[in-house]
C-alpha positions in Angstrom: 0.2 -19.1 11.5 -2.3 -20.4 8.9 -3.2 -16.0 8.2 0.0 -15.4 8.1 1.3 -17.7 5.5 -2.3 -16.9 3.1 -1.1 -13.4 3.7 2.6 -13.9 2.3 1.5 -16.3 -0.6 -0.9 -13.7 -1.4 1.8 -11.1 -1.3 4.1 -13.3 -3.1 1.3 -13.9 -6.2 1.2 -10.0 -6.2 5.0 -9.7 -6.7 5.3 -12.2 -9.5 3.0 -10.5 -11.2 4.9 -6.9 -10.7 2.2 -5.4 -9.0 4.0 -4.6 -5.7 5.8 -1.7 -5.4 7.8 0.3 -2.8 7.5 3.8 -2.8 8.8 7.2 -0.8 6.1 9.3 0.4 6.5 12.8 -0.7 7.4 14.7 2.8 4.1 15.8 4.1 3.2 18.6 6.4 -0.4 18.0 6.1 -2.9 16.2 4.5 -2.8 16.3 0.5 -4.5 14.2 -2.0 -2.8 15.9 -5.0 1.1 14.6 -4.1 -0.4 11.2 -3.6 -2.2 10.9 -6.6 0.7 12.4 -8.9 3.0 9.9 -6.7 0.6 6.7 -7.8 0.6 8.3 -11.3 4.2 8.2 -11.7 4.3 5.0 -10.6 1.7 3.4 -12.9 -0.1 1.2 -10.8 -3.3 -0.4 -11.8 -5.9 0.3 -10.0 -7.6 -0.6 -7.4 -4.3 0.2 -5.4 -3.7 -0.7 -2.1 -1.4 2.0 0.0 -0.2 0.4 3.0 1.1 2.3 5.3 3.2 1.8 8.9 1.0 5.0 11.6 1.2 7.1 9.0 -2.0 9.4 9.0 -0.9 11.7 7.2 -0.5 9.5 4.1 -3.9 7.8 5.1 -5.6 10.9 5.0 -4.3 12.0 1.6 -5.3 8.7 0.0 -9.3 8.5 1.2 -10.4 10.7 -1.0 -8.7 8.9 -4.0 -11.4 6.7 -6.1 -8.9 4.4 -7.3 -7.6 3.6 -4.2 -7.7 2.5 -0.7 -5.0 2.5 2.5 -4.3 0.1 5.0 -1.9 -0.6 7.9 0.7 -3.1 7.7 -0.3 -4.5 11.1 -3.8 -5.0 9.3 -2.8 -5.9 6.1 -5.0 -9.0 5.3 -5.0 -11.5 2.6 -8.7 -10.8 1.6 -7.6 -6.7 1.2 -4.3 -8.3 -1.0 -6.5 -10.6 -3.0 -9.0 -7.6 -3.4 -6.5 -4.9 -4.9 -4.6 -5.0 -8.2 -1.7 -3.1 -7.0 0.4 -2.5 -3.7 2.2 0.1 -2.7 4.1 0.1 0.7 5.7 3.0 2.2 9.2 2.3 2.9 8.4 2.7 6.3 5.4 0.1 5.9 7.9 -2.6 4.2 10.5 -1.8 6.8 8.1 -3.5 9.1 6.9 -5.6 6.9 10.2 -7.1 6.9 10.5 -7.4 10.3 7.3 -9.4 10.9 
């Protein structure tokens, strides 16, 4: 209970701030760096982002090779990785089950 509530105050300080943000993952077929970098672009996140993600490999994959940033599962997500990060972006799919719990 005590992780949980360190992860949602973290979460919470990263939302004041306007550094979370939700975004909708270009469709993806395979693997591709490019579409997530120009999606994180657009977006003007400050990096180091934070891409969480809900079994979404795809999406994982594309993001490794990214310098400025880093993925994560929701069902991993910890406060130390959301203290770390200067940005997050969740997946819709990711904040979808964020939301759930």
């Amino acid at each position: 209970k005590q992780r949980k509530k360190a992860l949602f105050m973290a979460l919470s300080n990263r939302a004041e701030t306007g550094a979370v943000f939700v975004a909708s993952v270009p469709s993806l077929e395979r693997p591709s760096t490019a579409k997530l970098k120009r999606m994180l672009v657009a977006l003007d996140v400050g990096a180091p982002v934070l891409v969480v993600t809900a079994d979404e490999p795809l999406v994982s994959l594309s993001v490794r090779n990214l310098a400025f940033a880093e993925t994560a599962e929701v069902s991993a997500l910890s406060t130390e990785r959301v203290l770390r990060t200067r940005s997050l972006v969740f997946t819709e799919k990711a904040f979808a089950a964020l939301e759930q719990g």
